[in-house]
C-alpha positions as CSV (number, residue, x, y, z in Angstrom):
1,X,0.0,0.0,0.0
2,X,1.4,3.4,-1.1
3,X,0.0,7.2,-1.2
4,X,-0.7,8.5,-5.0
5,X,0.3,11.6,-3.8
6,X,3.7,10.5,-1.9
7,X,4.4,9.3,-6.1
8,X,3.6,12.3,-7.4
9,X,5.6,13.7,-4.8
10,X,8.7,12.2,-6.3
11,X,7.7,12.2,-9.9
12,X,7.7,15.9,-9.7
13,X,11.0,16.1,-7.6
14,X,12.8,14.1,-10.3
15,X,11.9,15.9,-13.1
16,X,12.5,19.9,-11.7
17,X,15.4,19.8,-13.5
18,X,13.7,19.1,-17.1
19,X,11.0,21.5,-16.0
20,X,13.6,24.5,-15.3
21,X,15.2,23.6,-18.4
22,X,12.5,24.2,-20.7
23,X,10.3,26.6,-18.8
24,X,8.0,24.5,-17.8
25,X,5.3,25.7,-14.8
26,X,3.2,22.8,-12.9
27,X,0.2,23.5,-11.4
28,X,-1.0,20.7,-8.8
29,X,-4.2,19.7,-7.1
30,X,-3.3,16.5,-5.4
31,X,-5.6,14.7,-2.6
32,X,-3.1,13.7,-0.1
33,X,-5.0,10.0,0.9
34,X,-4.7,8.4,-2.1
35,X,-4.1,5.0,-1.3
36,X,-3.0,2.1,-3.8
37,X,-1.4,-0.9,-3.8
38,X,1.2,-0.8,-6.7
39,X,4.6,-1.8,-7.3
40,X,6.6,2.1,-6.1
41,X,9.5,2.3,-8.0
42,X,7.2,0.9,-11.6
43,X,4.9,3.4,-11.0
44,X,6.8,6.3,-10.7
45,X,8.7,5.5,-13.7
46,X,5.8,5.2,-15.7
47,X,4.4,8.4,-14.2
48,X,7.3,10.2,-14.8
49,X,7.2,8.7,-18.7
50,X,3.5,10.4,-18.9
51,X,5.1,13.5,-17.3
52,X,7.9,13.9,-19.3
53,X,6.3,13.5,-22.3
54,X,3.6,16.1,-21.3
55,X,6.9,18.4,-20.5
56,X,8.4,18.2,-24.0
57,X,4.9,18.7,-25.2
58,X,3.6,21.3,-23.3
59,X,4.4,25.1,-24.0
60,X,4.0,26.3,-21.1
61,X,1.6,24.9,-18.4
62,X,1.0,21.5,-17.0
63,X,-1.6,20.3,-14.9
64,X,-1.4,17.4,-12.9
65,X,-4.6,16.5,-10.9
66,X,-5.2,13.6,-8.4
67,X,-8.2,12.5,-6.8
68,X,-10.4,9.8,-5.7
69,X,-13.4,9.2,-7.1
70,X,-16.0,5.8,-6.4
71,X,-13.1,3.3,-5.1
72,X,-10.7,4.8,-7.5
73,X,-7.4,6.8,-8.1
74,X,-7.2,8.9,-10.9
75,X,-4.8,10.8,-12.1
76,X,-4.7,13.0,-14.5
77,X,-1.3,14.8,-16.9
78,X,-2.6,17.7,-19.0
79,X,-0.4,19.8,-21.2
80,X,-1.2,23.0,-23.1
81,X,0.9,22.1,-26.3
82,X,-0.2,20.7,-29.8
83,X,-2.4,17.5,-27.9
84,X,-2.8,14.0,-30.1
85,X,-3.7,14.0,-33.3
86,X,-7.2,12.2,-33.2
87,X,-6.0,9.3,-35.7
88,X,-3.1,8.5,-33.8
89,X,-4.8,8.3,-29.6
90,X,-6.3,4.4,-30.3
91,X,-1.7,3.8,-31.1
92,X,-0.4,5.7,-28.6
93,X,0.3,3.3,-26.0
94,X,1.9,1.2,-28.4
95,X,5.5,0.2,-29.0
96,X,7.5,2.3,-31.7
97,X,4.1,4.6,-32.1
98,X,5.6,8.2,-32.2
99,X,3.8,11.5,-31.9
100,X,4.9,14.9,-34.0
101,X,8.5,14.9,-32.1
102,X,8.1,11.8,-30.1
103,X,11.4,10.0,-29.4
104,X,11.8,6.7,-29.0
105,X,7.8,5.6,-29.0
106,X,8.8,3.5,-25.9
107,X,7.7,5.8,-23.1
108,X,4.1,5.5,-23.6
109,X,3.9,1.8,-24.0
110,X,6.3,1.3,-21.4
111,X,3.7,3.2,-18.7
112,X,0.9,1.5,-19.9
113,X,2.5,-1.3,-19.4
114,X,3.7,-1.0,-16.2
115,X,0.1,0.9,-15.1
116,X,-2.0,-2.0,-16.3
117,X,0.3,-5.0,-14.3
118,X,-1.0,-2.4,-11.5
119,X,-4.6,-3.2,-12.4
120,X,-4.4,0.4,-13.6
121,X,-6.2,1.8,-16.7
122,X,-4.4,4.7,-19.1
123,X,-6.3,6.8,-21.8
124,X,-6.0,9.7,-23.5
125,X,-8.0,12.5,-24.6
126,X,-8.5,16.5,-25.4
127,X,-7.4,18.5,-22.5
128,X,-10.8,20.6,-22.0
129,X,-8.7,22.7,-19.4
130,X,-5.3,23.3,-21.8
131,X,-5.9,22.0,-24.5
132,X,-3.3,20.0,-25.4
133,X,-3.4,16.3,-24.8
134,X,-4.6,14.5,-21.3
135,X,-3.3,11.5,-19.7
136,X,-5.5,10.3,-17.3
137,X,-4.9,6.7,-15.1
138,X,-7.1,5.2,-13.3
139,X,-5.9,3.0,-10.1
140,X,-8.6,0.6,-8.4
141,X,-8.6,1.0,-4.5
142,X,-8.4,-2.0,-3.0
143,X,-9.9,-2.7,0.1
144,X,-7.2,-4.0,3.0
145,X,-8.5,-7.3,4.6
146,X,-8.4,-7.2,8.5
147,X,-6.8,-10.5,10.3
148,X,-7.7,-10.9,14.1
């Protein structure tokens, strides 16, 4: 059992330096008891993947919001740059798919790999806040059985 927001915590602490470097602002609106059971270290790679894709995305703003919701975690990675190009969201997630100036079309598939051994769920969409592209993932919260 881990916090969603202790990951964030460090996701964001590990990629400052990326952030400073291109100018980057976060705004955050993270729940602090966001419980899930998930592998730690995993997890916050594949966050960070989502996040430092929305980084070299964005142009300036990122929004990363974290909640829970009826028994669930969600997060969500929004960006204010170009978003997904509507034929290319049902590839993203998988291997070698690259966006306009994607890398290595790993990161995705990697995190959506890693998220969905978590039981997680990751889809993206329009950012209706940004409007660039959203990453939102979806943890189930499991309910911890008592022994007496």
């Amino acid at each position: 059992l881990t916090s969603g927001s202790k990951l964030l915590h460090h996701v964001i602490d590990r990629v400052i330096p990326i952030l400073s470097e291109h100018n980057i602002h976060v705004k955050k609106k993270i729940e602090e008891e966001l419980p899930i059971f998930v592998d730690e270290e995993k997890v916050i790679r594949a966050l960070t993947n989502i996040v430092v894709n929305a980084i070299r995305h964005a142009e300036e703003n990122i929004l990363i919001h974290a909640y829970s919701e009826q028994k669930k975690t969600i997060i969500s990675i929004e960006d204010d740059g170009p978003g997904v190009d509507e034929e290319l969201m049902p590839h993203i997630f998988h291997r070698f798919i690259k966006g306009k100036d994607g890398e290595t079309g790993l990161g995705l598939a990697i995190a959506r790999a890693i998220i969905e051994q978590s039981d997680g769920k990751i889809t993206v969409s329009c950012s209706p806040k940004l409007g660039g592209a959203k990453f939102t993932i979806t943890f189930p919260v499991q309910q911890m059985s008592v022994k007496s």
